[in-house]
C-alpha positions in Angstrom: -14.1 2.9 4.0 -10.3 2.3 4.7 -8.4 5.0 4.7 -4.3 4.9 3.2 -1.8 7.4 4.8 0.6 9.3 2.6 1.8 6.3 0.2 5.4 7.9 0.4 5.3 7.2 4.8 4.4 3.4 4.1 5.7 2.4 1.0 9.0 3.1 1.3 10.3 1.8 4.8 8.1 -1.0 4.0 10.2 -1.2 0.8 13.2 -0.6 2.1 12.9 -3.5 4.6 12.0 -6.2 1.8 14.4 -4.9 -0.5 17.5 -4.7 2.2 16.4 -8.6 3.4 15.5 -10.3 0.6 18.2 -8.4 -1.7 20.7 -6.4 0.4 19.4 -4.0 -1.8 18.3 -0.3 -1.1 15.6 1.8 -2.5 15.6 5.5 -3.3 12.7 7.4 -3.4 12.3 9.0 -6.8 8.2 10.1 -6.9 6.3 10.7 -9.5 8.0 9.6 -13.3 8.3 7.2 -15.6 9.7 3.6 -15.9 11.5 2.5 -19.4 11.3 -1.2 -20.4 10.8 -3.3 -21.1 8.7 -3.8 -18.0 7.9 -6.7 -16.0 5.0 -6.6 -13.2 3.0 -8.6 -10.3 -0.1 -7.7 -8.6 -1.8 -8.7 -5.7 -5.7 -8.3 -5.0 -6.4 -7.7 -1.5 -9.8 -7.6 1.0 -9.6 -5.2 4.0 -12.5 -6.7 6.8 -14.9 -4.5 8.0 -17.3 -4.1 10.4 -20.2 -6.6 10.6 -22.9 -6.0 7.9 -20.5 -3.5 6.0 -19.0 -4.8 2.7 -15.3 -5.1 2.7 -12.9 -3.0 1.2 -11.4 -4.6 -1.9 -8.3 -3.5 -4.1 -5.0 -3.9 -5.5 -1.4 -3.7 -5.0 0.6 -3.4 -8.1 4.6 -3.7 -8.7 6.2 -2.9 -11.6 10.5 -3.1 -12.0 12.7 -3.3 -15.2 13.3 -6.5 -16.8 16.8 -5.1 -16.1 15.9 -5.2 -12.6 13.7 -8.1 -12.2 16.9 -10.4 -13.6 19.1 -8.8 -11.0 16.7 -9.3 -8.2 16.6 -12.9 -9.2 20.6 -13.4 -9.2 21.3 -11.9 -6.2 18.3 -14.2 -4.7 19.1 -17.2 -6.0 22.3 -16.7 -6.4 23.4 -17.1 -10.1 25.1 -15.2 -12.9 22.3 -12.5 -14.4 23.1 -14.0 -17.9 22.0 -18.0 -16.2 18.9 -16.3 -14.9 15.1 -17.8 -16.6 12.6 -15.2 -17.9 10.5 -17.8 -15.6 12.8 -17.4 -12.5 12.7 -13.6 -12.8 8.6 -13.6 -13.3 8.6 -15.8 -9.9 11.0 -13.4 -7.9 8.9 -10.7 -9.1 5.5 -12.1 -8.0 7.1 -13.3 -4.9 8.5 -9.6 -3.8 4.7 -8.4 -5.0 3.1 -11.0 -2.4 5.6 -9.8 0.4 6.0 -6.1 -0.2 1.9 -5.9 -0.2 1.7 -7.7 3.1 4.4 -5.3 4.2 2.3 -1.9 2.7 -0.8 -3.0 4.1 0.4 -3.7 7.5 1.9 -0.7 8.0 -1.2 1.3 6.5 -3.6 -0.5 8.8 -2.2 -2.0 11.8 -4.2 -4.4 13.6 -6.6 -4.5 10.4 -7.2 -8.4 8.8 -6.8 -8.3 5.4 -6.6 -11.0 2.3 -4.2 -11.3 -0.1 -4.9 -13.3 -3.3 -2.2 -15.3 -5.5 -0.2 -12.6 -7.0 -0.1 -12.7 -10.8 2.3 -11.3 -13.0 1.7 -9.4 -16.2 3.5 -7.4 -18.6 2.6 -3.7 -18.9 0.7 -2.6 -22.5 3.6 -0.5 -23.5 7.0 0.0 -22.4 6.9 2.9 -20.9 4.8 3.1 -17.9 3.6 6.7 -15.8 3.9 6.0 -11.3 3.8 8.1 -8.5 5.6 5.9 -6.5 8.7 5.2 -7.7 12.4 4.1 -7.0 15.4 3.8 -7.9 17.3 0.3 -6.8 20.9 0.5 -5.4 23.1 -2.2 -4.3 23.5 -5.5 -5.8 26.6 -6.0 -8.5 25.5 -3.3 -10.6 23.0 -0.7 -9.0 22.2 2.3 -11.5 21.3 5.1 -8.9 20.7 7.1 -11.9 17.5 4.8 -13.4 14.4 4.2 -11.9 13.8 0.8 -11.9 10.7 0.3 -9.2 7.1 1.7 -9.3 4.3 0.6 -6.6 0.7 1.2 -6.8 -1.5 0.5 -4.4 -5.8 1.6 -5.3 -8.9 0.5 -3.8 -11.5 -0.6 -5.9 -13.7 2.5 -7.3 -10.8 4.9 -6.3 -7.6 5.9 -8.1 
């Protein structure tokens, strides 16, 4: 059975250096809350190995921003004007910082570790208004709002919350 440290200790240098190289943006740690939308996320399935004739461990990393923030994220990447920005370009960026923030996460929980990651697929949450334990706010960029929080991660192992 893998064991995660504190998600707080991983998730947010880890975070912080994604954010600061893809984005030149920094998090800021917020905790537990709630995100407004409407809500754009990615997730990304991942295998943990484990010893010969154990089963590996199996779960999932999930990301979940503000469309506010997702469109952002997405001009300052490509770059272009917010308002030029696809719905399609911002579900890519946001799958794409998913893939790389998980690889980050998992790295750092379990170093030396091998572990999978599948395709990462985006969805959009049930309702717009979504309850995380891990959450942050975004600054930098043309218009960082240090006052919203824009960012949740979740990261679960199968059969454990």
């Amino acid at each position: 059975m893998t064991s995660f440290p504190a998600v707080r200790e991983v998730v947010e240098p880890a975070l912080a250096e994604v954010l600061e190289a893809m984005y030149f943006f920094t998090p800021e740690w917020r905790g537990i809350g709630q995100l407004e939308g409407p809500l754009q996320g990615a997730a990304v399935k991942f295998l943990v190995s484990a010893p010969a004739g154990q089963e590996p461990d199996a779960g999932e990393f999930r990301l979940i921003v503000t469309q506010r923030l997702a469109t952002r994220m997405a001009a300052e990447f490509l770059p272009a004007e917010p308002e030029d920005v696809t719905p399609a370009e911002s579900e890519s960026m946001i799958a794409e910082l998913a893939n790389v923030v998980s690889g980050a996460v998992l790295s750092a929980c379990m170093p030396g570790v091998e572990f999978q990651l599948a395709i990462p697929r985006t969805f959009r949450p049930v309702s717009d208004s979504e309850v995380f334990n891990c959450g942050f706010a975004v600054l930098g960029g043309a218009a960082g709002r240090p006052e919203l929080t824009e960012l949740a991660v979740d990261v679960r192992l199968d059969g454990h919350s």
